[in-house]
C-alpha positions in Angstrom: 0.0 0.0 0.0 0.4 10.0 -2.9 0.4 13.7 -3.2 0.0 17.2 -4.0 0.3 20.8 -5.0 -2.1 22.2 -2.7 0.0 21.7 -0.1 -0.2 25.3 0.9 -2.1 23.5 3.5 -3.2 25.6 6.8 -3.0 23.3 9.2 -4.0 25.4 11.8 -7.3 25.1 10.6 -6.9 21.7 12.1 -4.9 22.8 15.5 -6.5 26.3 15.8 -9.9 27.1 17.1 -12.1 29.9 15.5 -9.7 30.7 13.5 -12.2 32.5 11.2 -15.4 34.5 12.1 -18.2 32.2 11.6 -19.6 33.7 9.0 -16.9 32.6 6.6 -16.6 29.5 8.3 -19.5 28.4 7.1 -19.3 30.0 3.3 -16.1 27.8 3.2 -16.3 25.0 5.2 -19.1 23.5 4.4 -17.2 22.8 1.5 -15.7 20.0 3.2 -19.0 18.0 3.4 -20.6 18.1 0.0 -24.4 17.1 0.8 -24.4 15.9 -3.0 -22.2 13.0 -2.0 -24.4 11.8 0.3 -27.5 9.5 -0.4 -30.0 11.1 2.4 -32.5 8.4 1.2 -30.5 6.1 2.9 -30.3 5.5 7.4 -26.9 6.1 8.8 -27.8 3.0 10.7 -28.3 0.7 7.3 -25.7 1.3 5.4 -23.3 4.3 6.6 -21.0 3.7 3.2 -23.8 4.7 1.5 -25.2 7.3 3.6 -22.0 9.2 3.4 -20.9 8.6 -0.5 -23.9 7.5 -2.4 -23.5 10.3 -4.5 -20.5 10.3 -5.2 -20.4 6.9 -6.3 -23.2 7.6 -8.3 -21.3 10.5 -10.4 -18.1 8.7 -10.4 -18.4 4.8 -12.3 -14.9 3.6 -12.5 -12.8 4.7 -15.6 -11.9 1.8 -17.9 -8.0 1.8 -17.1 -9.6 1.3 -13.1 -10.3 -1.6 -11.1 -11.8 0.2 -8.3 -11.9 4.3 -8.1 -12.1 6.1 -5.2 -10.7 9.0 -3.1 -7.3 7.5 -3.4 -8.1 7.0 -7.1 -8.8 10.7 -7.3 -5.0 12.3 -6.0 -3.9 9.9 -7.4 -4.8 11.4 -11.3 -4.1 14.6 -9.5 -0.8 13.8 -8.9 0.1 11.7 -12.1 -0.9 15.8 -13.6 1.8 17.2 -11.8 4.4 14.6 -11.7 4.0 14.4 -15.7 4.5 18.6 -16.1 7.6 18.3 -13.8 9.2 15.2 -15.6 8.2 16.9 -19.3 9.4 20.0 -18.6 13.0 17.8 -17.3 12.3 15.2 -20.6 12.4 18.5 -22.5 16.1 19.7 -21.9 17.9 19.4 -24.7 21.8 20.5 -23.1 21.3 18.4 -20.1 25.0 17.3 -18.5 25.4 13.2 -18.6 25.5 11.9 -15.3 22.9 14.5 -13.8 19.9 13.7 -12.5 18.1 15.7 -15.1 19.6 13.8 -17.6 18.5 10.6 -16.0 14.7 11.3 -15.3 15.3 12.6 -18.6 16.4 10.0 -20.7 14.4 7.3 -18.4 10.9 8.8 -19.7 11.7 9.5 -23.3 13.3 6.0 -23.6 9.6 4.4 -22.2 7.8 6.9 -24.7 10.3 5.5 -27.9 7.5 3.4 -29.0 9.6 3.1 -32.2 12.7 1.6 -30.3 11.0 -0.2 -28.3 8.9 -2.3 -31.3 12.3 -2.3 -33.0 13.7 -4.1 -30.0 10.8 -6.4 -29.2 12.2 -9.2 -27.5 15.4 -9.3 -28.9 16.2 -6.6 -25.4 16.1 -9.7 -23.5 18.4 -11.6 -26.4 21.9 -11.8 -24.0 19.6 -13.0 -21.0 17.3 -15.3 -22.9 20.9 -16.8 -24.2 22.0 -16.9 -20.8 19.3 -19.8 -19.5 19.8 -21.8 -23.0 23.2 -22.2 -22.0 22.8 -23.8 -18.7 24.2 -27.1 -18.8 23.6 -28.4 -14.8 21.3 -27.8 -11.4 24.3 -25.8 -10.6 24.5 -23.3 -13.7 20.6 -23.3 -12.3 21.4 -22.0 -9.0 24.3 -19.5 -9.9 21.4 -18.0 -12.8 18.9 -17.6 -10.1 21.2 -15.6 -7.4 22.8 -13.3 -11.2 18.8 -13.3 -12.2 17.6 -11.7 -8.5 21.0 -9.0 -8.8 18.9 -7.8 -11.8 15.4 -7.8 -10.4 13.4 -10.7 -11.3 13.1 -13.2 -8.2 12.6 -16.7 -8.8 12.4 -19.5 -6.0 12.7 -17.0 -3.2 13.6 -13.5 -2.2 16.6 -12.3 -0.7 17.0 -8.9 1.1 19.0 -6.7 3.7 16.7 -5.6 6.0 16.5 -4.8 9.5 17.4 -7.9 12.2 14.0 -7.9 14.5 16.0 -9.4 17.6 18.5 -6.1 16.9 16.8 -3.4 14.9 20.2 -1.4 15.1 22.2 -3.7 12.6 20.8 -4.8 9.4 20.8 -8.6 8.2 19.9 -11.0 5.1 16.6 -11.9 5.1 15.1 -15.2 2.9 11.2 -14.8 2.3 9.0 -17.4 0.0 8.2 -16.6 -3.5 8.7 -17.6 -7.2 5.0 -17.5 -7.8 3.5 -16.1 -10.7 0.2 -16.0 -9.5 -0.8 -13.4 -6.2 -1.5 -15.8 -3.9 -0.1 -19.4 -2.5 -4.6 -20.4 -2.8 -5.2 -19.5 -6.3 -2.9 -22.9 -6.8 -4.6 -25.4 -4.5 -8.0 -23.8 -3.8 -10.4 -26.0 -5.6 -13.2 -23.6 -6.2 -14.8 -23.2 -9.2 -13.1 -19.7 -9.5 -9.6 -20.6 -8.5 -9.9 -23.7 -11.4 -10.9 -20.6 -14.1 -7.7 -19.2 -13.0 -5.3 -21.5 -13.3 -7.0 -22.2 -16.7 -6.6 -18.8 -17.7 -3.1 -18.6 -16.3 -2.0 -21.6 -18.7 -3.6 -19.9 -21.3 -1.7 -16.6 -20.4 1.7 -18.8 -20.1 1.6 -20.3 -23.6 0.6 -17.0 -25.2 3.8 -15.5 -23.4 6.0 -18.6 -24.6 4.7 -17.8 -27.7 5.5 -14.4 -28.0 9.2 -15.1 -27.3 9.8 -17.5 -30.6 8.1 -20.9 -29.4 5.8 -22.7 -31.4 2.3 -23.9 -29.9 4.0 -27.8 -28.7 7.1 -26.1 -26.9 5.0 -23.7 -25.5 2.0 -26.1 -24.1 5.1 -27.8 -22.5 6.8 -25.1 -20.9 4.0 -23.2 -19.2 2.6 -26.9 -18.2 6.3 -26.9 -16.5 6.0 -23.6 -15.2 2.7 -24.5 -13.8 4.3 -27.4 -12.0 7.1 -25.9 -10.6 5.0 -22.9 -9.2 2.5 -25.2 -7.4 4.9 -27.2 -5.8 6.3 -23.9 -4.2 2.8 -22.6 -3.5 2.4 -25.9 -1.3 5.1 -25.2 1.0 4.4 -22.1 1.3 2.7 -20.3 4.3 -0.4 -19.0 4.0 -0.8 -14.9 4.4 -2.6 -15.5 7.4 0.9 -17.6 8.5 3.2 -14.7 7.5 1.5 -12.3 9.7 3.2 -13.8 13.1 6.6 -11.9 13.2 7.8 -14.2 15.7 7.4 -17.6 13.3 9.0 -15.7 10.9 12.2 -15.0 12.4 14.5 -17.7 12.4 18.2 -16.7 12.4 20.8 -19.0 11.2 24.4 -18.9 10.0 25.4 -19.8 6.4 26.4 -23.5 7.9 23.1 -24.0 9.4 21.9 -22.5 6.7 23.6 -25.2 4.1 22.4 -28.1 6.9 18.7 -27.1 7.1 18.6 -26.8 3.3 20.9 -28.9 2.1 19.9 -29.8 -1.5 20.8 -26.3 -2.5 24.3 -25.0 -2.9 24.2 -22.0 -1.2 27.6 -21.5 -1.4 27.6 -21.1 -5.5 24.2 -18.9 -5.2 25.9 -16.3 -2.4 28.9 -16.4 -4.9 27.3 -15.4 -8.0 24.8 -12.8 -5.8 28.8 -11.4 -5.0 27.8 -11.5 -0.8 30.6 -13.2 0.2 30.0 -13.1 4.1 26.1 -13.3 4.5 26.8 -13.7 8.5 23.6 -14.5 10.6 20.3 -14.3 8.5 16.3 -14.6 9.0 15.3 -17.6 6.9 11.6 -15.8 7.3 9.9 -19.5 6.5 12.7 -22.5 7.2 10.2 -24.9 5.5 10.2 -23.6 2.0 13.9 -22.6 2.3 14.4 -26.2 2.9 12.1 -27.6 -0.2 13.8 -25.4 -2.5 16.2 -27.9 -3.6 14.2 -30.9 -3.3 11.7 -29.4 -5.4 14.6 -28.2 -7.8 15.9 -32.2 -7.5 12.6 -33.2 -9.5 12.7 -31.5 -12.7 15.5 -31.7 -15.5 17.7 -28.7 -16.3 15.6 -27.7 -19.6 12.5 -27.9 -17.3 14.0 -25.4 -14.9 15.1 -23.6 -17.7 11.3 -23.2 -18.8 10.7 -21.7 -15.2 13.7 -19.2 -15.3 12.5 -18.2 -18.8 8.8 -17.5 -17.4 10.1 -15.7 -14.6 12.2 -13.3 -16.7 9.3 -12.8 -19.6 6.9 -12.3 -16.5 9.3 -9.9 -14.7 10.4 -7.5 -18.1 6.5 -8.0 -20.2 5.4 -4.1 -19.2 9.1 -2.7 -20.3 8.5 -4.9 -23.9 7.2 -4.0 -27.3 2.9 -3.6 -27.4 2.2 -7.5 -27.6 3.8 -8.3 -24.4 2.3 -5.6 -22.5 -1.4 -6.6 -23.9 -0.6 -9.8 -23.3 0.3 -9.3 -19.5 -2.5 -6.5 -18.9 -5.4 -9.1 -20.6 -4.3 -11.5 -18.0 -3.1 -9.2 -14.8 -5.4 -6.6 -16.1 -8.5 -8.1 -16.9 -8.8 -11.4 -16.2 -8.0 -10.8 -12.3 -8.8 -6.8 -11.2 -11.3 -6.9 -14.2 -10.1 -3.6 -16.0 -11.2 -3.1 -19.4 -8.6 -0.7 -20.7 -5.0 -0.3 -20.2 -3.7 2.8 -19.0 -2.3 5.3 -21.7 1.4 4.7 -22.2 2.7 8.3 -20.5 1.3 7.3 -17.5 2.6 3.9 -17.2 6.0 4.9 -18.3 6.0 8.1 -15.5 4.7 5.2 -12.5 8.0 3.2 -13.8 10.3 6.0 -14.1 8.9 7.8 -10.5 9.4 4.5 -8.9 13.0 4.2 -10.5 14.2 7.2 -9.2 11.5 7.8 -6.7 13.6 10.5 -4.5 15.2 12.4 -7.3 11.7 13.4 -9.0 10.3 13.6 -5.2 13.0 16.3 -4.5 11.3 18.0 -7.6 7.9 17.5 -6.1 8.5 19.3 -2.9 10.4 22.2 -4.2 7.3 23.2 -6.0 4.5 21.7 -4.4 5.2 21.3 -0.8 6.7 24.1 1.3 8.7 23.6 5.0 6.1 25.3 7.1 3.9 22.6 6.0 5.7 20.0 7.6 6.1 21.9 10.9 2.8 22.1 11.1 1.8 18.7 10.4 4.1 17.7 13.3 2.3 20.1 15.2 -0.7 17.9 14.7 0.8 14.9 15.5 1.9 15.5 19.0 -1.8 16.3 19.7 -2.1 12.7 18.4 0.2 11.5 20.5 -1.2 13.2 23.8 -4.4 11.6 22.8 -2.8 8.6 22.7 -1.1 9.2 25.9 -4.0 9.8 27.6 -6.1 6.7 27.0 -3.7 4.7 27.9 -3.9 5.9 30.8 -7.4 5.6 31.1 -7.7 2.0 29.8 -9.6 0.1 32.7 -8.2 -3.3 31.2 -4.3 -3.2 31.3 -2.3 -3.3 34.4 -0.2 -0.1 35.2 3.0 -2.2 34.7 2.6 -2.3 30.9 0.7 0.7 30.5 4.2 2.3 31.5 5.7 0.5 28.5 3.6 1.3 26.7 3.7 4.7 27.2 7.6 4.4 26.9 7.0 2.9 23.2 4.4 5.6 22.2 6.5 8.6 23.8 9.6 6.8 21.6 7.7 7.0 18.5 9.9 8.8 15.3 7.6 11.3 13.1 8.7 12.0 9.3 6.7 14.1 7.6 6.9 15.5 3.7 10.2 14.4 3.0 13.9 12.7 4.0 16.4 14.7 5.0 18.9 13.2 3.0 17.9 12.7 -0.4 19.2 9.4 -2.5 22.7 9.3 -4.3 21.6 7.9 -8.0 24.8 8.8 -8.9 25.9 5.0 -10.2 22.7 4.6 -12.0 23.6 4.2 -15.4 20.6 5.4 -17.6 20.2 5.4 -21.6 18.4 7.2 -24.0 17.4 4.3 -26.2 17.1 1.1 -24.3 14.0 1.3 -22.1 14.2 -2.2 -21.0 18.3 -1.6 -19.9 17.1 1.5 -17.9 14.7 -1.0 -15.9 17.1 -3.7 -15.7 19.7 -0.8 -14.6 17.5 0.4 -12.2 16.9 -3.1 -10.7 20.5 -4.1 -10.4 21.4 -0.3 -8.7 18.5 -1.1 -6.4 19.3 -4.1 -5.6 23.6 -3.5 -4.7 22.0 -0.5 -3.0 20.1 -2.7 -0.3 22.5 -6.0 -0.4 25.6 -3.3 0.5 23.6 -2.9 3.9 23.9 -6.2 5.1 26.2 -6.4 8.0 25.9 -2.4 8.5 24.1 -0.2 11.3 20.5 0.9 10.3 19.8 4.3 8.6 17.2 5.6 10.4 17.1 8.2 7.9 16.0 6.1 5.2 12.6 6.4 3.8 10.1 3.4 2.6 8.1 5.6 0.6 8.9 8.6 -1.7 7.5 11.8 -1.0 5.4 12.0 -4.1 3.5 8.8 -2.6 -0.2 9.4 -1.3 -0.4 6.9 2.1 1.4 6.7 5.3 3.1 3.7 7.5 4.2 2.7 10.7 7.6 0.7 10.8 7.5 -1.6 14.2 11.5 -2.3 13.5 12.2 1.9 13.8 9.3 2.6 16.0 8.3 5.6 13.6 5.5 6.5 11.2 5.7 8.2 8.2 3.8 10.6 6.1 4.8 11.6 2.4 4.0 14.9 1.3 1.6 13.3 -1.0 -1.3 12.5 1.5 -1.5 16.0 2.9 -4.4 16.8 0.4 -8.3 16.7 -0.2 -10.0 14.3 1.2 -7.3 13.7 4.1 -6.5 17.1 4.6 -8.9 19.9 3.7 -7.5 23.5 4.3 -11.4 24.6 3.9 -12.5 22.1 6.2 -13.3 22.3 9.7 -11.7 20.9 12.6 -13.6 18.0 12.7 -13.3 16.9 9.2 -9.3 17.2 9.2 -9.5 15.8 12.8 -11.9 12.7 11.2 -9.5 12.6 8.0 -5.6 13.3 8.3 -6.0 12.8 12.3 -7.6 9.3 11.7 -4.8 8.6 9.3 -2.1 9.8 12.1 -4.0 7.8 14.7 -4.2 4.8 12.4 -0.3 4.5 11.9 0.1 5.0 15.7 -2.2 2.3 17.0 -0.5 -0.2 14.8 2.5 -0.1 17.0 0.3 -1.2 19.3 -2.1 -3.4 17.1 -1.7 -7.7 17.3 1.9 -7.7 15.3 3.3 -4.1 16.3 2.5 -4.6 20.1 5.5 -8.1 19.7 7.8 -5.3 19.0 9.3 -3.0 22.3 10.3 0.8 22.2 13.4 0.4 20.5 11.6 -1.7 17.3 12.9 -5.4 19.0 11.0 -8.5 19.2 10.6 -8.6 22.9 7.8 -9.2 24.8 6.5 -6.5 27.0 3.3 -7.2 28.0 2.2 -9.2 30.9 0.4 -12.8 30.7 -2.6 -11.3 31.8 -3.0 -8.1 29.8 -2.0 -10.1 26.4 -4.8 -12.5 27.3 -7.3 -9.6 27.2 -6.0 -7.9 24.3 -6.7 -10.8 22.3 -10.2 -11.4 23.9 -11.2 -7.9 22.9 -9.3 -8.1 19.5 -11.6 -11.5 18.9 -14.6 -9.5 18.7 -13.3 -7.0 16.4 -12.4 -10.1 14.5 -16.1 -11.7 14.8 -17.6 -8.4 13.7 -15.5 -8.4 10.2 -15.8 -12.2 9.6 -19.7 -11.7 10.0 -19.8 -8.7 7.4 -20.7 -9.5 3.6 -19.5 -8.8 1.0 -20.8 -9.2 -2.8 -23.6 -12.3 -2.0 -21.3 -14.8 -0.9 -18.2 -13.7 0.3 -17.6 -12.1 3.6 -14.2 -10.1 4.9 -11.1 -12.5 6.9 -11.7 -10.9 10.2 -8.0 -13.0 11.2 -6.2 -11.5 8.4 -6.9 -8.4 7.8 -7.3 -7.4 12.3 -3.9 -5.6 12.6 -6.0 -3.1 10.0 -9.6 -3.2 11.5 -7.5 -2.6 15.3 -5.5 0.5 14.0 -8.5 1.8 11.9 -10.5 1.7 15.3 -8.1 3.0 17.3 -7.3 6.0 15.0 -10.8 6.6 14.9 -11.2 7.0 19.1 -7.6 8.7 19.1 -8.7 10.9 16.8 -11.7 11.8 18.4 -10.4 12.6 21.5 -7.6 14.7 20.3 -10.6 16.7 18.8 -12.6 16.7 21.8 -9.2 17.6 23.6 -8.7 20.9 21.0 -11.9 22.0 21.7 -11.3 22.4 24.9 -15.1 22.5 26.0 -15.6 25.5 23.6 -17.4 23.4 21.0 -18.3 24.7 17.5 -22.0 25.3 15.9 -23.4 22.9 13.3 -22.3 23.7 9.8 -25.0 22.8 7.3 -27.3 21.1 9.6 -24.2 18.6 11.3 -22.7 18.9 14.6 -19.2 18.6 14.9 -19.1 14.3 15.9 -21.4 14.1 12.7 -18.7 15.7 10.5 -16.0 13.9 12.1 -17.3 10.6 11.0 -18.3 11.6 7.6 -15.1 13.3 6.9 -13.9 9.6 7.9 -16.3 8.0 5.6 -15.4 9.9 3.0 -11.7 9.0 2.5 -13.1 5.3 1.8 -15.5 6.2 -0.5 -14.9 3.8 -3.2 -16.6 2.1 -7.1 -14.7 -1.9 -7.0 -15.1 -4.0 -9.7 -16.5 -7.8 -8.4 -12.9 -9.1 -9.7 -10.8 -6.4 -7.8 -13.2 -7.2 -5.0 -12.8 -11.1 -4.9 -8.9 -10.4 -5.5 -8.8 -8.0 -2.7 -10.6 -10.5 0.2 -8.4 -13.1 -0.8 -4.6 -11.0 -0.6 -5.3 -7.7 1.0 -4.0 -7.3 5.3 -6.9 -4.2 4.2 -10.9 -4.8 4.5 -12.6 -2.9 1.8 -13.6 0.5 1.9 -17.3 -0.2 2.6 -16.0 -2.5 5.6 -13.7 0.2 6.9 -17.2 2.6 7.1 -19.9 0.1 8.1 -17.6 -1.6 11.2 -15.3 0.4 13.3 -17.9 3.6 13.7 -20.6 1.3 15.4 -18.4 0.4 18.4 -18.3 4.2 19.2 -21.0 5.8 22.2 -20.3 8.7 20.3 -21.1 7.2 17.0 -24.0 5.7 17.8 -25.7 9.0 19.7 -24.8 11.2 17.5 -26.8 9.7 14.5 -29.3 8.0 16.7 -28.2 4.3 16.1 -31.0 1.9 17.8 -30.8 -1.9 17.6 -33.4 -2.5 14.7 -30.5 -0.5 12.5 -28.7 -2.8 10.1 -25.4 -2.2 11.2 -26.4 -2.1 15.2 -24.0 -3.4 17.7 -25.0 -4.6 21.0 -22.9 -3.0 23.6 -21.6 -6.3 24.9 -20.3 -7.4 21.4 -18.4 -4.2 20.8 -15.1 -3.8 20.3 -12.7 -1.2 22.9 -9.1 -1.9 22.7 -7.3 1.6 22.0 
């Protein structure tokens, strides 16, 4: 799991009280809940989704190039706007000096715009590593390919990463994580539901069309994407499920390279860390010993040519959107279509500026925020946050369920937590990027490979803390348990999470949900494993963990129990370190409003009270049009409940909630008190 140029954002609309005279507050603010989103024909208590957006979702059907289209969806188009006028004005140059970032952003886009070149090149820009796998003589030359094919981006088997150690979140360590599927998910290869079948079907289908493509005929292709099917279901067996990778404690098991070689000893790790040029790996987290330890037995049952099918598939699978126009309508008819159900792909300048914004993600962010997002804005957004985090402070100490011994640590973790707002303070060195003017699919491949030395170079090195996960362009926000910080790009201080027009309490049920959200999952069923300092270490006591997870099971229940579509209802299990931080950001929130106020509580603006506008300025960020294959995609893979989920659940746990719009028990969406849901 975005941005903008309207960042000349007053937060003190959100901090400062009767900041205006009310008669322009309510010319402008009103603003901020636009009655002609709303669907009044509809009972807050039926379907609150649909209370708060119905119009909206009326006036806006998803575009063709969409799956789903929402709020996100909207700054998201805003954004692509002024990311595309910085990066053409920069494509533009004509005397830009080689080596300069310019020159790179520069000659990154126009290569991905050469449409010529790049249908000139067709596959023949893969010719050297195409020739590469034919050569392979031996399971060996198999396993040195693999480690030279992950230096350049494409990851079959497994992944293989510096990232921070868990048990020491000051030194960074190799990390081994399942993979070296084609399809999303582990299911969609052993599920046998109707659906899942038309999948792998299409899949196939997909598979030989790709073989195809490269210079196979229809027999040698049938064979190698039956292969590649093989191969890719006997890793998705022994792989854990996503409900499985969401314990952090299963998922850390260090080991040397000699346990390593003994718990998985059918692979030569030695040739693989030779050829991925890490020649001390030290201690690492095999994240899931099992499938580490299958790797070379399942590598044992197929010949070389067969494994040669599956590095082939991986490479066309990896390079298809960075190929000439039949791969990339290929890919999007299978990706695209067949499994988010878009009808149209998305005009070329807008692919090739996602790619080239990804690829050098801080240099055109460092363009972003010069022109679209000035310092005083971050200041102010900090502003906001420490009246998040006094919130927070203070119900913690109000919580009648945890004992004072690990309310103290836990105010020791909140009071610990880093804030970044906007943008690093240290801005990336792309300096040994080398970037083209008429190889698209080198740029990429470039890109990869600087990416990659660029993370495996940390590996036995302190932690940068002032690293960022997200570039500043980038419209979300995160929490990382291992730094005990949360982040927020430039890009999400914008309309609907941030509303300079708005009032208080739709920035404070917007933006300070959002800041509240990020918080409480250092706190929610995974981040709570992790102390102040971002360790795995267990803080709590036996008895207040058992009633954490008592009240977390009803949040859980609640979820599980809500449909969606006719016959498919949201994970409760998998997606509750989401539903606990989306409740908790909503009470955090709420109080910090409450808290601002400071009993001097505004007057209705346009016939809502200020807990009214709270919640539909929260509703409103999740306002969303899916389509039923996004959907049945998103319950099967997403940690995330779906928009409609995010509205109808969490709200109806709240006293406030529930008085405010006169919520009874003959509503819908009506939660006895005794099966609600108070944690943060």
């Amino acid at each position: 799991m975005k941005k903008l140029t309207y960042l000349l954002i007053a937060i003190s609309v959100m901090i400062g009280i009767n900041a205006c005279n009310e008669v322009s507050q309510e010319k402008t603010m009103t603003k901020a809940i636009d009655k002609e989103n709303m669907d009044a024909a509809v009972k807050p208590g039926e379907n609150l989704f649909q209370y708060a957006n119905g119009g909206w979702i009326k006036s806006n059907p998803i575009p063709d190039e969409y799956s789903q289209y929402g709020a996100f969806t909207v700054i998201y188009e805003d954004n692509q706007k002024q990311l595309k006028s910085l990066v053409k004005e920069v494509s533009e140059q004509k005397n830009t000096k080689k080596g300069s970032i310019n020159q790179k952003i520069r000659d990154f886009y126009n290569s991905g715009m050469d449409t010529v070149k790049i249908e000139e090149l067709g596959v023949n820009a893969l010719s050297s590593q195409l020739d590469e796998i034919a050569n392979l003589k031996s399971k060996e030359d198999v396993e040195k390919q693999v480690a030279i094919m992950q230096r350049r981006g494409s990851y079959p088997l497994f992944y293989f990463f510096a990232g921070t150690d868990q048990r020491n979140s000051s030194m960074e360590i190799g990390n081994f994580y399942q993979g070296g599927i084609g399809l999303p998910d582990m299911d969609y290869y052993i599920n046998e539901s109707d659906r899942s079948e038309g999948i792998r079907q299409a899949y196939l289908e997909h598979l030989k069309k790709m073989f195809i493509l490269k210079g196979d005929d229809e027999e040698k292709a049938n064979k190698a994407a039956e292969t590649v099917m093989k191969i890719e279901t006997d890793l998705a067996k022994v792989s854990r499920t996503r409900l499985e990778l969401r314990n952090p404690v299963a998922n850390y098991n260090k080991m040397t390279l000699d346990e390593l070689k003994q718990h998985s000893p059918d692979f030569d790790w030695d040739i693989y860390f030779g050829a991925l040029g890490v020649s001390d790996p030290g201690g690492m987290n095999v994240g899931q010993p099992d499938f580490i330890a299958a790797i070379g037995q399942i590598l044992n049952k197929y010949s070389v040519d067969e494994l040669k099918d599956y590095l082939t598939w991986n490479l066309l699978d990896n390079s298809a959107n960075y190929l000439n126009q039949a791969f990339v309508d290929q890919n999007f008819d299978f990706f695209g279509k067949t499994l988010s159900g878009r009808k149209k792909l998305q005009p070329r300048w807008k692919r090739v500026l996602t790619n080239t914004s990804g690829r050098l993600g801080e240099a055109i962010g460092q363009l972003y925020v010069e022109k679209y997002f000035p310092a005083e804005s971050k200041e102010k957004m900090l502003v906001l946050v420490e009246n998040l985090r006094k919130s927070f402070a203070q119900r913690i100490d109000n919580l009648d369920w945890m004992s004072d011994t690990t309310k103290a640590k836990a105010q020791e973790k909140l009071a610990a937590i880093t804030v970044k707002v906007g943008y690093p303070d240290k801005w990336r060195d792309y300096s040994k990027l080398e970037v083209t003017p008429d190889n698209y699919y080198l740029n990429v491949s470039n890109a990869r490979e600087f990416e990659f030395n660029r993370n495996i170079n940390k590996i036995g090195k302190p932690v940068d803390k002032t690293e960022w996960g997200m570039t500043p362009q980038t419209v979300n926000a995160y929490y990382s348990p291992t730094n005990n910080e949360i982040v927020f790009p430039a890009g999400i201080l914008q309309p609907p999470f941030f509303n300079k027009d708005a009032d208080d309490a739709v920035n404070y049920g917007s933006i300070g949900v959002v800041i509240g959200h990020e918080m409480t999952h250092g706190f929610d069923d995974q981040g709570r494993q992790y102390d102040k300092d971002g360790n795995l270490n267990d803080w709590w006591t036996e008895g207040d963990a058992k009633r954490f997870t008592d009240k977390i099971a009803k949040l859980e229940t609640q979820y599980d129990n809500y449909k969606i579509l006719d016959t498919l209802n949201v994970d409760g299990k998998l997606t509750i370190g989401e539903n606990i931080a989306d409740l908790g950001g909503l009470y955090i929130s709420y109080n910090a409003l409450l808290m601002s106020y400071d009993g001097n509580f505004p007057k209705d603006i346009d016939g809502f009270d200020y807990t009214q506008r709270f919640f539909l300025g929260y509703s409103s960020v999740w306002r969303q049009n899916i389509r039923d294959e996004e959907m049945i995609k998103r319950l099967k893979e997403d940690v995330h409940s779906p928009g409609e989920a995010r509205v109808n659940v969490p709200p109806f746990n709240m006293d406030v909630f529930v008085k405010a719009f006169n919520i009874n028990e003959n509503d819908r969406l009506f939660i006895p008190e005794e099966d609600r849901a108070f944690i943060w």
